[in-house]
C-alpha positions in Angstrom: 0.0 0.0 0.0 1.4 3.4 -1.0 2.0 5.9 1.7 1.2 9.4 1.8 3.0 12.4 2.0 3.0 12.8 5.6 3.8 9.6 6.9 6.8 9.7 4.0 7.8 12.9 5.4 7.6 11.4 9.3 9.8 8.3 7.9 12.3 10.4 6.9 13.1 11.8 10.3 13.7 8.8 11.7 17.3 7.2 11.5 17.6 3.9 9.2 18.6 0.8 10.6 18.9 3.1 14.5 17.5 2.0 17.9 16.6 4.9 20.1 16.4 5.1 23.9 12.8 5.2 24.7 12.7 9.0 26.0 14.1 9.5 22.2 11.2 7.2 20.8 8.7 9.1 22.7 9.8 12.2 21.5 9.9 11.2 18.0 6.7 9.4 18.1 5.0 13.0 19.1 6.9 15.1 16.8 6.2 12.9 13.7 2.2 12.3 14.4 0.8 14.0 11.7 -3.2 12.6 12.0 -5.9 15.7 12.3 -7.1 13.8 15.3 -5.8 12.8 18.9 -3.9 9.4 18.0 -3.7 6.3 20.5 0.3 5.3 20.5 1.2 1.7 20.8 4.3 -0.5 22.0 4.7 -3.7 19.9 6.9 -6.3 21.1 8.4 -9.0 19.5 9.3 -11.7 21.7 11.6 -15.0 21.7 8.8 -17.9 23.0 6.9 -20.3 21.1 3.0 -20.1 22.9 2.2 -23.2 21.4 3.6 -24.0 24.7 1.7 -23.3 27.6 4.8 -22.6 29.9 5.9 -19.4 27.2 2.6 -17.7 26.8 2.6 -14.4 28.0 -0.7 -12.8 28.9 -2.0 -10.6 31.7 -2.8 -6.9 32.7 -0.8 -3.6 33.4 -2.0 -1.1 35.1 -0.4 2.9 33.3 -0.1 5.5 35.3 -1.6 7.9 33.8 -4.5 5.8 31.5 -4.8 4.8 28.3 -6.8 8.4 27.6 -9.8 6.6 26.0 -13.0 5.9 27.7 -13.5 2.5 28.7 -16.8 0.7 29.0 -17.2 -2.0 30.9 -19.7 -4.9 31.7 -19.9 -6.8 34.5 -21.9 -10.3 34.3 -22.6 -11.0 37.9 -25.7 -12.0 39.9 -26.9 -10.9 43.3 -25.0 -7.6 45.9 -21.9 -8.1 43.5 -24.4 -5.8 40.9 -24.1 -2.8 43.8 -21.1 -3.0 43.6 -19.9 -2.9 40.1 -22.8 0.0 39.5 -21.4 1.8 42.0 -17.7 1.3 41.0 -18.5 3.0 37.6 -19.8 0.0 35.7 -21.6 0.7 32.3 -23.3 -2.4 32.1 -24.2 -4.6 35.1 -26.3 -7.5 34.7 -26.5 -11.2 33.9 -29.0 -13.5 32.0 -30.0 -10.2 29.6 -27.0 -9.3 28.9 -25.8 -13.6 27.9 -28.5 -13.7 25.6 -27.9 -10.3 24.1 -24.4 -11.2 23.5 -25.5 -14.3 22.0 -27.3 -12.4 19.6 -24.0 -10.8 18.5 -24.4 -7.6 20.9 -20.4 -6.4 21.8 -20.5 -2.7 22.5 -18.1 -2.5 25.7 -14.5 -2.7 25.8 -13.9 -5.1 28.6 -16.2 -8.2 30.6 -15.5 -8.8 33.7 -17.4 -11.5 35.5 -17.5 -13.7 38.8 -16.3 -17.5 39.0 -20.0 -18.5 39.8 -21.6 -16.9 36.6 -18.0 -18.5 34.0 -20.5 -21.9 33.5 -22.8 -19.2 31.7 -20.3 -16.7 30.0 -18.5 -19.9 28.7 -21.2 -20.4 25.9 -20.1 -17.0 24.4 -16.7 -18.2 23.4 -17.8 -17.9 19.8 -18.3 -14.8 19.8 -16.3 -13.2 22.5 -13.4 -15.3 21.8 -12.5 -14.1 18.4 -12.7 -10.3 19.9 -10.3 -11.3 22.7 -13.1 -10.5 25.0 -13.5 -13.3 27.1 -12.9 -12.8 30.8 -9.8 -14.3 32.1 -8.7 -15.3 35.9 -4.7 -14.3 34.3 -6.0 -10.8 33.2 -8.2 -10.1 36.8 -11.1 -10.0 34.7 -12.8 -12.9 36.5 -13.1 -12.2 40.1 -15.2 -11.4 43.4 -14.2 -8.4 44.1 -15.7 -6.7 40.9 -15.6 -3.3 42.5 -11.5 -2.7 42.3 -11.6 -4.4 39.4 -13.6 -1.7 38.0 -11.7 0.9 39.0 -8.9 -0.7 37.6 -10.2 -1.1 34.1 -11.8 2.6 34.3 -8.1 4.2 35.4 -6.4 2.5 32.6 -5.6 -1.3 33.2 -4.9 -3.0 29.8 -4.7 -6.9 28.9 -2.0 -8.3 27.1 -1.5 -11.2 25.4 1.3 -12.6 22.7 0.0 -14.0 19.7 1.0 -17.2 17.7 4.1 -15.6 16.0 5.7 -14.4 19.3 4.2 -10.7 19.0 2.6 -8.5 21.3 1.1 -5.2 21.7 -0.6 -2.5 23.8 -1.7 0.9 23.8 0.2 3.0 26.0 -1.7 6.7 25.5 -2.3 9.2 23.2 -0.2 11.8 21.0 -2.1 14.6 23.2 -0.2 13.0 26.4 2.7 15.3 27.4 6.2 13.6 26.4 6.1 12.4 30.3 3.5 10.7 30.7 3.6 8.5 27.6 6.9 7.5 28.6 6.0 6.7 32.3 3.4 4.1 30.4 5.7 3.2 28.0 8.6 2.0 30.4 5.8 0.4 32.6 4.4 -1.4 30.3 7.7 -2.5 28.6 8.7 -3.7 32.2 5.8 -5.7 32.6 6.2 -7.3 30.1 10.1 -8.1 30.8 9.2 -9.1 34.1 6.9 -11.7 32.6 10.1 -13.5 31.1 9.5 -17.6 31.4 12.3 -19.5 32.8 11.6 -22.1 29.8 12.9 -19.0 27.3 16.0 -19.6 25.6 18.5 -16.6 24.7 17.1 -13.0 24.2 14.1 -12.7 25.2 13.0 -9.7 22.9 13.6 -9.7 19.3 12.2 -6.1 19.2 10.5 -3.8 20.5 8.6 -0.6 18.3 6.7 2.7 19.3 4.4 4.5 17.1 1.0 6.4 16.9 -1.9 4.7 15.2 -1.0 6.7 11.7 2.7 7.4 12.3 5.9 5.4 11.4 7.2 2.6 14.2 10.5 3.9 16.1 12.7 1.5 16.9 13.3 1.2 20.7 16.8 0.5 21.8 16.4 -3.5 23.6 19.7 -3.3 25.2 18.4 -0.3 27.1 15.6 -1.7 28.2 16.3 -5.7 28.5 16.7 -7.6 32.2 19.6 -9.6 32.3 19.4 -13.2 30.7 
């Protein structure tokens, strides 16, 4: 696909075949977004495990400090005083048996499920269609829980799931091109971290092949590994 003038003009100011700290990313990441509107800016990560085997997939949550600066909706599939209190922790949707069948029916306008052990017998019958989105709550990601009020809170202040795909590659939103230069990369190096820090002990060599930042529109910055990679 042929690129427009902008994002030709953005390549250019970025160094061939150069890794940048990621303070120098972050920088470069705002000053070549180009878009008319506010874009969301992404880490990708490519990293040395093979989740064909259960002991090297990588998946959970992070929690960025300072959110992921779009509004989150969340449902919450519970029965009984756990509704309270997910309505009163800021839920959007809060129900059970309606909201199954509406799902069912191929209803999936929220962001995020969370949903409480007793209720997973039920939500398990949506696996064809939430499973597919990457929707489907998950004891790894906190998404299926008791205490559905933090876990609110959490989603609502800027938690994000994770999860590597097939090929070894994962990626997350870390905040928006309207984020001053630190904030995006207080989430940046979190995220990156908690991702590092999720390292199996069954992974041979060097753990990340790669690691890019870019807005949604904007040219991928390569991040400098040996800057931000644990010790072997």
């Amino acid at each position: 696909m042929q690129k427009g003038k902008r994002y030709l003009a953005a390549k250019e100011k970025i160094g061939t075949d150069k890794e940048y700290p990621v303070q120098d990313a972050v920088d470069l990441v705002k000053e070549t977004a180009a878009a008319k509107f506010d874009e969301t800016v992404e880490v990708a990560m490519r990293l040395n495990v093979d989740p064909r085997h259960a002991d090297q997939m990588i998946r959970g949550a992070v929690s960025l400090p300072h959110g992921t600066g779009k509004e989150i909706k969340v449902l919450v599939l519970t029965r009984g005083e756990a509704q309270k209190d997910a309505q009163e922790a800021g839920a959007d949707y809060v129900g059970a048996d309606e909201y199954i069948e509406q799902i069912q029916k191929g209803w999936v306008d929220f962001d995020v499920i969370i949903a409480t052990p007793d209720i997973m017998k039920d939500v398990g019958k949506l696996g064809r269609v939430l499973g597919p989105r990457g929707l489907m709550p998950n004891p790894k990601s906190g998404t299926v829980t008791f205490d559905v009020g933090p876990a609110v809170r959490e989603v609502k202040a800027g938690r994000i799931e994770y999860r590597v795909d097939r090929n070894g590659n994962l990626h997350g939103p870390v905040g928006k091109v309207s984020f001053s230069n630190q904030q995006l990369l207080e989430n940046t190096s979190t995220f990156i971290d908690t991702i590092l820090r999720a390292k199996p002990s069954s992974a041979k060599g060097q753990f990340v092949k790669s690691i890019t930042i870019s807005s949604v529109m904007g040219p991928g910055v390569p991040v400098d590994r040996q800057a931000a990679t644990i010790d072997m």
